[in-house]
TITORLO-486057 format. One line per field, with one value per residue (C-alpha): x, y, z; residue number from 1. Coordinates in steps of 0.2 Angstrom, whole numbers. Example, Ala and Ser with C-alpha at 12.3 -4.5 7.8 and 13.67 -1.06 7.14 Angstrom:
2
c1: (62:68) .
c2: (-22:-5) .
c3: (39:36) .
n: (1:2) .
This chain:
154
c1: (-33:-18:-8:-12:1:1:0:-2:-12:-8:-17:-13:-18:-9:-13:-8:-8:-11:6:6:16:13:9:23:24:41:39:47:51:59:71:64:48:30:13:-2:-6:-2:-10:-27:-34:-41:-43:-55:-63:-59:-58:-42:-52:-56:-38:-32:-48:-43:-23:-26:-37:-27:-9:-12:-30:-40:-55:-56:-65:-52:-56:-53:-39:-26:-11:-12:6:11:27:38:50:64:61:41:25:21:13:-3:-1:-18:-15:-29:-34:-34:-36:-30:-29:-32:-25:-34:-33:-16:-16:-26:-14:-13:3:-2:15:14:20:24:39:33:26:31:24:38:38:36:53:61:50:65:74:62:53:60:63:47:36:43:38:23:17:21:13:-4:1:2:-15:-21:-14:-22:-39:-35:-39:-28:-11:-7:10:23:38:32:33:20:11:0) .
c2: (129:136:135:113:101:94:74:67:53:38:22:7:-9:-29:-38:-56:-71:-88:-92:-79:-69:-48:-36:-21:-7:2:18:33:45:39:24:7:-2:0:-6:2:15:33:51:52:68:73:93:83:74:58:45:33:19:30:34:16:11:24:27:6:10:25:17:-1:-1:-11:-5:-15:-10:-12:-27:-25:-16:-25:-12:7:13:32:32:47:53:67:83:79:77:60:49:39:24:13:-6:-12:-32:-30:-51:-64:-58:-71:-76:-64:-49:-51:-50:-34:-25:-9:3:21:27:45:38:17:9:-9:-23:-38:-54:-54:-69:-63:-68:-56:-41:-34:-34:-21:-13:1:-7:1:-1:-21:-23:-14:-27:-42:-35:-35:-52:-59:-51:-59:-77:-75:-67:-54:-36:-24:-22:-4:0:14:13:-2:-8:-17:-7:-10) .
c3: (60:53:68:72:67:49:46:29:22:12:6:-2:-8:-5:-18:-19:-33:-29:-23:-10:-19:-17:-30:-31:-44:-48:-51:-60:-49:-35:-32:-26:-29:-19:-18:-28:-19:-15:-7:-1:-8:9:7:-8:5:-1:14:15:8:-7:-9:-11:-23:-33:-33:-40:-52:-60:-57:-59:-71:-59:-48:-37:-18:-4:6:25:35:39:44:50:51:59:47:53:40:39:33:30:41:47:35:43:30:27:19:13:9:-12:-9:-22:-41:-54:-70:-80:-68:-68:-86:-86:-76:-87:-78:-78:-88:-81:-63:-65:-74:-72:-59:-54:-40:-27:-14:4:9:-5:1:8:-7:-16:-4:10:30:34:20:20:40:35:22:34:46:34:29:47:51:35:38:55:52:66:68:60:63:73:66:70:58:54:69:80:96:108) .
n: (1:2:3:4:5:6:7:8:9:10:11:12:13:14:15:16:17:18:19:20:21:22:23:24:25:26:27:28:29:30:31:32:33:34:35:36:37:38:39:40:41:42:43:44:45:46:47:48:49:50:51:52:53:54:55:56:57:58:59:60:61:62:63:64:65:66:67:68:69:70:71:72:73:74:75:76:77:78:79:80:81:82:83:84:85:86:87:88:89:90:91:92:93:94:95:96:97:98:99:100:101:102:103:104:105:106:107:108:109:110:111:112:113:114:115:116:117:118:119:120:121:122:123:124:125:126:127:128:129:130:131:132:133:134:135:136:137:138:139:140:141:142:143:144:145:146:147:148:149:150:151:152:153:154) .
């Protein structure tokens, strides 16, 4: 087993308000914002959908099960295995969810809504592809997106 190729696993979680607007974090140690999200403790044997449930409820405050896949995204990246990315449907948050949003101050800086159209202004080319890709698949109640780089296949 020691000799197969590495890939690493991440999950996350789109959340929207009622104005379509996403949910992103900023966090502390790294430049840039993000959704809710982060590693799935697979050697743990937590499954992706696991991962994003609780990576939200630890950074953000909120448990909240994952709704359906909308993107799976094989992110290569330099000088690290490939990321197999898993976006989740975290569906429409309302007033007082919003308001409950409690940041997890070991990892997160704040959060904000941002409009689709400014994704690109917070979020990395491939992690901003990545998230209108979801939102597509949303908006047309398709299967989920397959993604590489953010990019669609297939």
């Amino acid at each position: 087993m020691a000799g197969l190729p590495r890939v690493l696993a991440g999950a996350a979680t789109l959340f929207r308000d009622t104005g379509g607007r996403v949910l992103l974090v900023e966090p502390n140690y790294r430049e840039g914002w993000g959704l809710p999200g982060g590693t799935v403790e697979s050697d743990e044997g937590e499954t992706p959908r696991q991962g994003a449930r609780r990576e939200t409820a630890e950074e953000i405050g909120l448990d909240i099960e994952p709704g359906r896949l909308l993107a799976v995204d094989w992110a290569r990246g330099s000088g690290r295995p490939p990321v197999v990315a898993y976006l989740y449907d975290g569906g429409v948050l309302t007033a007082g969810e919003l308001a409950s949003i409690r940041l997890q101050e070991e990892e997160l800086l704040s959060w904000r809504m941002v409009a689709p159209d400014d994704l690109g202004g917070h979020l990395p080319p491939t992690t901003t592809r990545r998230v209108l890709a979801a939102l597509e698949a949303l908006d047309a109640g398709s299967g989920p997106a397959e993604l590489e780089d953010g990019h669609r296949v297939g």
